[in-house]
Every structure is written in C-alpha cells, then in structure tokens.
C-alpha positions in Angstrom: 52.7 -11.0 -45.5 49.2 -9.9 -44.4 46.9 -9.5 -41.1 45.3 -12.7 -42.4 48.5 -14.5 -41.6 49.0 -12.9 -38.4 45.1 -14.2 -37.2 46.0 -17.6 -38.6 49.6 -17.8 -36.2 47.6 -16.3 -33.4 45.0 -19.4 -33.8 48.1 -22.4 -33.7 50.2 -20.1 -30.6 46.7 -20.5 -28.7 47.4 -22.1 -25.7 51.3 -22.3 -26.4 52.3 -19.0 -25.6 52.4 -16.3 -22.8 50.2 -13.6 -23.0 52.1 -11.0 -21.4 50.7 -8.1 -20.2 50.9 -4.1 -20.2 52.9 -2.9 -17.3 53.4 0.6 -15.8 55.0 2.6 -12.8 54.7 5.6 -11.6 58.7 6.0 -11.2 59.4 5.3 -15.2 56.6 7.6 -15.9 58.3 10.8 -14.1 61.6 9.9 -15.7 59.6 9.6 -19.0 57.5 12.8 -18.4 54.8 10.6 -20.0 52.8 7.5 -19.1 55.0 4.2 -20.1 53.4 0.7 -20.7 55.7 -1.8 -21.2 55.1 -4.8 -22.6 57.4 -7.5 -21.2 58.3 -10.3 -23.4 61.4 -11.2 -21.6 58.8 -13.4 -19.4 57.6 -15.0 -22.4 58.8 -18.9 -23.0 62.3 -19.0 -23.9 63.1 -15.7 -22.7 62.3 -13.2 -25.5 59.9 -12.6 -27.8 61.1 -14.9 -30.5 59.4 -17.8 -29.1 56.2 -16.2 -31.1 57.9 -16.8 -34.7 59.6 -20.2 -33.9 56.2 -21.6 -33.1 54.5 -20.1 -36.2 57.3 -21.0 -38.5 57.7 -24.8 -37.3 53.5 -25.5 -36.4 52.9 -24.4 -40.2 54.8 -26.3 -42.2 54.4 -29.9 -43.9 54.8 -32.8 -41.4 57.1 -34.6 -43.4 59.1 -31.6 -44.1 59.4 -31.0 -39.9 60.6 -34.3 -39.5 63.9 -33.7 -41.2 64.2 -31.3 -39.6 64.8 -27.1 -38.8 68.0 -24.7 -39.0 68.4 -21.1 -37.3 70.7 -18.4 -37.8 70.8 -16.8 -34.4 72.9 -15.0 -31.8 70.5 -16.8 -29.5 67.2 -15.9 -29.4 65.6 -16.8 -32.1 67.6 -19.9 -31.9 65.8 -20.5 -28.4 62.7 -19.9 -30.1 63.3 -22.2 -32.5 64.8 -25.1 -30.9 61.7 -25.4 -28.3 59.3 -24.8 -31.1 61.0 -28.1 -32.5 61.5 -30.2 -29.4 58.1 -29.6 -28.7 56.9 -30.9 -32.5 59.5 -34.0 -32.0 61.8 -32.6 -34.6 65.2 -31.8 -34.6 66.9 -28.6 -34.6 70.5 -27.3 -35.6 71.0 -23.2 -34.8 74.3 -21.7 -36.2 75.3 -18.9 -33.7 78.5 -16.7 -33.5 80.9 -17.8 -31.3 81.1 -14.9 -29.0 77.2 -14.9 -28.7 76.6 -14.7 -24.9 77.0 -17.9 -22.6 74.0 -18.4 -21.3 72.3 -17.8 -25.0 74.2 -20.6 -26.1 73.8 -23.1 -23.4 70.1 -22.8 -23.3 69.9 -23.6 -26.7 71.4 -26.4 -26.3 69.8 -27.3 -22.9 66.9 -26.9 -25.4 67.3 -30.1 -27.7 69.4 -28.2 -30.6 72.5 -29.2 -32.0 75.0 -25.7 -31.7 77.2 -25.0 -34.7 79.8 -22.0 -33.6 81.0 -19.3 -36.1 83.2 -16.2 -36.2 81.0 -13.5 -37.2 84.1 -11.1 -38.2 85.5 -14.2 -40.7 83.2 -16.7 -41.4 80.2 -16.5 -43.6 77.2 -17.5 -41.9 75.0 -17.6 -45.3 77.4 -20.0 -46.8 77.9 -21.8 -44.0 73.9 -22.5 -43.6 73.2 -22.9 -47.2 76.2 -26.6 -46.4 74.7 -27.4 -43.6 70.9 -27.5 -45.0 72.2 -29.5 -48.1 74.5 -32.0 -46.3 71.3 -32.2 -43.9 68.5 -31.8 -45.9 67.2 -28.9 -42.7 64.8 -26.4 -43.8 66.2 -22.6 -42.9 64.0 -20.5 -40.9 64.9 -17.6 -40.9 65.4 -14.9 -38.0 63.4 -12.0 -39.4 63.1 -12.5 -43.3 60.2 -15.5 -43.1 56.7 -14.7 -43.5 55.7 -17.4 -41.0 58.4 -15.6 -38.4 56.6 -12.1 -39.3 53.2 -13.7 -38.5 54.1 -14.9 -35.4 56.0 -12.0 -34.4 53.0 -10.1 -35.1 50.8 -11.9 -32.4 52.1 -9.9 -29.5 50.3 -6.7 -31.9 47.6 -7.8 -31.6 47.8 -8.5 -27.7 48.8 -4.6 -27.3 45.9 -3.7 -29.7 43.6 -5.4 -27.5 45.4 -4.1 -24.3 46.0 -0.5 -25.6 42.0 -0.6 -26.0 41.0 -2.0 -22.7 43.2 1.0 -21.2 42.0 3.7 -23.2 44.6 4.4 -25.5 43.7 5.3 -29.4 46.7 7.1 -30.0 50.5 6.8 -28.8 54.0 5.6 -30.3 54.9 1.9 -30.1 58.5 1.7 -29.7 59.9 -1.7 -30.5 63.6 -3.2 -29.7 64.1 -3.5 -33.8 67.1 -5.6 -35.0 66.4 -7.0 -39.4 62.6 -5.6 -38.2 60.6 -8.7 -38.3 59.3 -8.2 -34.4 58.8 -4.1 -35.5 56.9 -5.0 -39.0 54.7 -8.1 -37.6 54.3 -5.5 -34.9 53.0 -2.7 -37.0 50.6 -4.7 -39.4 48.6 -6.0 -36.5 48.3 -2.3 -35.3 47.5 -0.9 -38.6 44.7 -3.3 -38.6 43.4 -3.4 -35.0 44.8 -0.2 -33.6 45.5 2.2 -36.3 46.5 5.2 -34.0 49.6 3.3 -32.4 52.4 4.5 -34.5 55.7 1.5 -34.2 59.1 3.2 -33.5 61.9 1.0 -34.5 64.3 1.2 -31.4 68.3 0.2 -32.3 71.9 0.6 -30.3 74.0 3.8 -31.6 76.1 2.6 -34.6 74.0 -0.2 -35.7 71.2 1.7 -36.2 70.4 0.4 -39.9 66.9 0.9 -39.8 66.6 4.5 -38.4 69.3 5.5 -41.3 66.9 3.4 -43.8 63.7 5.1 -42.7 65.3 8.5 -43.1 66.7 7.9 -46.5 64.1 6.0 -48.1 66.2 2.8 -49.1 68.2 0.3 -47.4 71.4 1.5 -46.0 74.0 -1.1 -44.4 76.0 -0.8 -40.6 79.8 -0.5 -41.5 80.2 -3.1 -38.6 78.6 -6.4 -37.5 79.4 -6.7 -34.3 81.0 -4.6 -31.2 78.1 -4.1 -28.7 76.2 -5.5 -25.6 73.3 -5.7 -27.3 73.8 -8.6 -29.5 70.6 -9.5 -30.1 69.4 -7.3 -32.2 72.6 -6.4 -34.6 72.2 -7.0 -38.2 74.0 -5.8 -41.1 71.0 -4.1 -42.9 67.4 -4.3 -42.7 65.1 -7.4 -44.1 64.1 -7.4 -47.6 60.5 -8.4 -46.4 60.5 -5.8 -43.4 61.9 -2.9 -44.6 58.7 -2.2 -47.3 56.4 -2.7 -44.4 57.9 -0.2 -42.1 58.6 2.1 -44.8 55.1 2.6 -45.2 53.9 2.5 -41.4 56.4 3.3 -39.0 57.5 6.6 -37.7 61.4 7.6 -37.7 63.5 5.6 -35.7 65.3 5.9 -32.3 68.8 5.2 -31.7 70.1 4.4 -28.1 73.6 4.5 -26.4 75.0 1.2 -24.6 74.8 3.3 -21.3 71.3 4.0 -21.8 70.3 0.3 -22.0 72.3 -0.5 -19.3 70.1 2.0 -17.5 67.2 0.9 -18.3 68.0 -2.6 -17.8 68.7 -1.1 -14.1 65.5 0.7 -14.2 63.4 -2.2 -15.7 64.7 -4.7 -12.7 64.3 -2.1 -9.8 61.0 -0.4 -10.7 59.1 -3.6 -12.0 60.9 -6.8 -11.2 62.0 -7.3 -14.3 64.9 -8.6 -16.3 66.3 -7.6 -19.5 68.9 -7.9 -21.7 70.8 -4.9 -23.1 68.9 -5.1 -26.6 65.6 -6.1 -25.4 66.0 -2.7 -23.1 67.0 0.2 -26.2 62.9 0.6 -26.6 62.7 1.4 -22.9 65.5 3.2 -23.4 64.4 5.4 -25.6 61.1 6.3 -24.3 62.9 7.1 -20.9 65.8 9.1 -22.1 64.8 10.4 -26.0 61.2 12.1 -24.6 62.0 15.2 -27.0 61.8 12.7 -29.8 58.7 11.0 -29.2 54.5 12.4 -28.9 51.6 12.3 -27.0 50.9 11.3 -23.0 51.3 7.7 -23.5 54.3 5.5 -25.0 54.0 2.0 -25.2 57.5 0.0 -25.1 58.7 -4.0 -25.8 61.1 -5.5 -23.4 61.8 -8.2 -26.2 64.5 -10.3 -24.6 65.8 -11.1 -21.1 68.3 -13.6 -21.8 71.4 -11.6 -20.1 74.7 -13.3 -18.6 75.0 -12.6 -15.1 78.0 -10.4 -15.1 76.5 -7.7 -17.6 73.3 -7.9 -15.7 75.4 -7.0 -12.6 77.8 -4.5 -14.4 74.4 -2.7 -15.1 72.7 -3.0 -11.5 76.2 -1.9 -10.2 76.4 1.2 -12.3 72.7 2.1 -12.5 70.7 0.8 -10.1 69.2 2.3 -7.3 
C-alpha cells in the first residue's frame, strides 16, 4: 500500500467521482474556538465516502474476474459503494449486511443493483458466512477496509484536502477522520504524508468502540468487548485492520473518542449551519473538533463528514434535540 497506488485510483475515479470541497462557518468556528474545514463526503455518490474504494477496487481488477462477479461485507456503505461501482461496470454484486443495519442503508443497496444477504451480527458469523457464499458463487470479496485497492481509493479524497489545504493556506493542522477498521483514516494519511506532510490524521470513533484510539495508545491491536449497540453503525468494527493499523501507527496522532450525544449534535450543527446531512458516524470527526478543542492543536482543524446515509427518524430525533 503506497502513494503510487493512491495516484493510480485517483487516475481511473477521474471523472467518476465528486470532488467535494472544503467548507467552513463562522458559527462552527466560535463553538470550535478554531477555524473548522469540513470536508463533506456525505454529498459524494452513494452517500458517503466509500464510493471512492468501491470504484478503485472493482475498475482494477481483471475483466473476466468482474464478470463473476463482487461480494461486500457492509453495514451499508461500503456496500453502496460497491454495488454502484458494479452496476456501473455491468457486474453483479451480492453485499452481506446485518440485519439491523439501518433501513434506508439497506434499500439503497438494493435499489442499487445488489443482491442483499441479511445476518445477525450478535450470532451469526459474517467471515464464514462470506467465505460460502464466494465459493458456492465463485464472487470475489472486497473488502470494507482491509483491501489495498479500497485504501487507494480511499486515499483519493487526501489528496483533494492536500490540494485544498494548499490553496487556503494551511501547512499545518490536525485532520480528524470518522475512523471505523481505518482504511478511509490510513488512505487518508498516506496521501498527506506525501502531498501535505504538516496535516496530522486524527482517527475519530463513538465512546466504547473506540478500538483504534485504545490501539494507538498501547502500541498493538486491542479488540471492542462489543460489536454492536450504537447509532453510529457505520463505522463499528471489532478491532482495527491488519493493513491499517501499521500505517496509522506510524503517522497518525492519538485518537478521539466521541459520545452518541455529541454526534447527534453535530449532525444538528452540520444541517443547520451548512445545509448539510450526516449520519451519526460520519458526524464523530465533527464531533470531536467541536466539542474535544482541549485535545486537538493549532488555529485550523480540518474534519470528514464521511457518510450521510441517516434514516429519517434518527435524523429528526437529532434536529429535535439539538437543533437550533
């Protein structure tokens, strides 16, 4: 996993993706006591950022192999990502999602072209359950964060910041990214490292599934006691990747852990101040540079909203409770 295969995914998501821009506000920036730039990939296709590594993974591999066929493991996102990546090469798609992933998650995905396989997360063993379905189907696995094709793409909306951060004078801030297994946070901080080297990533999590904060801090991977439980599904994982967690070890800063209330509140913030719509666990990096300023430095943070795929009634629990 290099900045050579970052360049090359850029190249084949020309023209196929969104190139979302910085935003800002003068409100967020009080309640930060900082300048805030957020980069919102919730308007990016699909919804969320993943729509980056689904195209990278599917455009670059064999055309024979595509045609057989692609399987995700996703609570919906990346399984978005995926499926439209797929539709959009003519191939088909199956994405294995827990069966108390969020509605709309799992209607889109199959609005999308993709065949939906359900699954209990607290019983059922989604490995084993994806390792049958890719041999009964002959489907190739991409995986959600573990893929070095996924990382690469992932790592295309660096080097937009990197380019951004530059335009706007920034050489040096934190970069706080919504982080689930880490491949959006390490594709992330390997385009920085080599376009904008003073932009420092922050791995962002929800309180008590903050794996990769507890990781970082103890110098080897460290597991959450529970799989699922929170709003912000999207980015819960039981431990940090094998392939991300050596990258981050060695260029991110600690990491931030958010409450659910917090997100909510930003998610209020995000939609009231900027027009914007997030889901709870595309909101903890937002989160965190609003309401954990002791933890962060310098004038300027930079933030992802990574995923706006929310249901209605938690978008409106949050508006009720938070908004303005």
């Amino acid at each position: 996993m290099n900045i050579d295969m970052i360049r090359a995914a850029d190249s084949r998501l020309e023209g196929k993706v969104r190139r979302t821009p910085l935003l800002s506000s003068p409100f967020l920036d009080e309640i930060a006591g900082r300048r805030v730039w957020i980069k919102p990939e919730c308007l990016q296709h699909t919804g969320s950022f993943k729509f980056r590594g689904g195209w990278s993974a599917v455009s670059a591999m064999e055309p024979e192999l595509r045609a057989k066929g692609v399987l995700a493991m996703s609570s919906g996102n990346h399984g978005q990502g995926v499926a439209l990546a797929a539709a959009r090469h003519g191939a088909p798609a199956v994405v294995l999602m827990p069966s108390d992933a969020p509605r709309q998650k799992i209607a889109n995905t199959r609005a999308l072209g993709a065949e939906v396989v359900l699954y209990d997360r607290a019983t059922e063993d989604r490995d084993a359950i994806a390792a049958r379905l890719t041999e009964e189907r002959s489907l190739t696995l991409i995986r959600p964060f573990d893929e070095p094709e996924v990382i690469a793409g992932q790592g295309t909306c660096g080097l937009e910041i990197a380019r951004q951060a530059t335009e706007l004078g920034i050489d040096k801030a934190d970069m706080i990214v919504c982080c689930g297994g880490g491949g959006f946070a390490s594709g992330v901080a390997l385009a920085l490292e080599a376009d904008a080297p003073g932009l420092r990533v922050r791995p962002a999590e929800p309180e008590d599934f903050d794996d990769m904060a507890r990781s970082l801090a103890a110098g080897e991977i460290r597991r959450n006691a529970k799989t699922a439980g929170s709003l912000c599904d999207a980015i819960l994982t039981p431990q940090p990747g094998a392939l991300t967690f050596p990258v981050l070890s060695r260029l991110a800063g600690p990491g931030l852990a958010v409450s659910e209330d917090e997100a909510l509140r930003a998610m209020a913030l995000a939609f009231s101040r900027l027009k914007l719509v997030a889901e709870p666990g595309g909101a903890v990096a937002l989160a965190a540079a609003l309401f954990h300023g002791d933890e962060i430095e310098g004038e300027d943070v930079i933030v992802t909203i990574s995923g706006g795929n929310v249901d209605p009634g938690v978008f409106s629990a949050a508006l009720e409770r938070f908004g303005d």
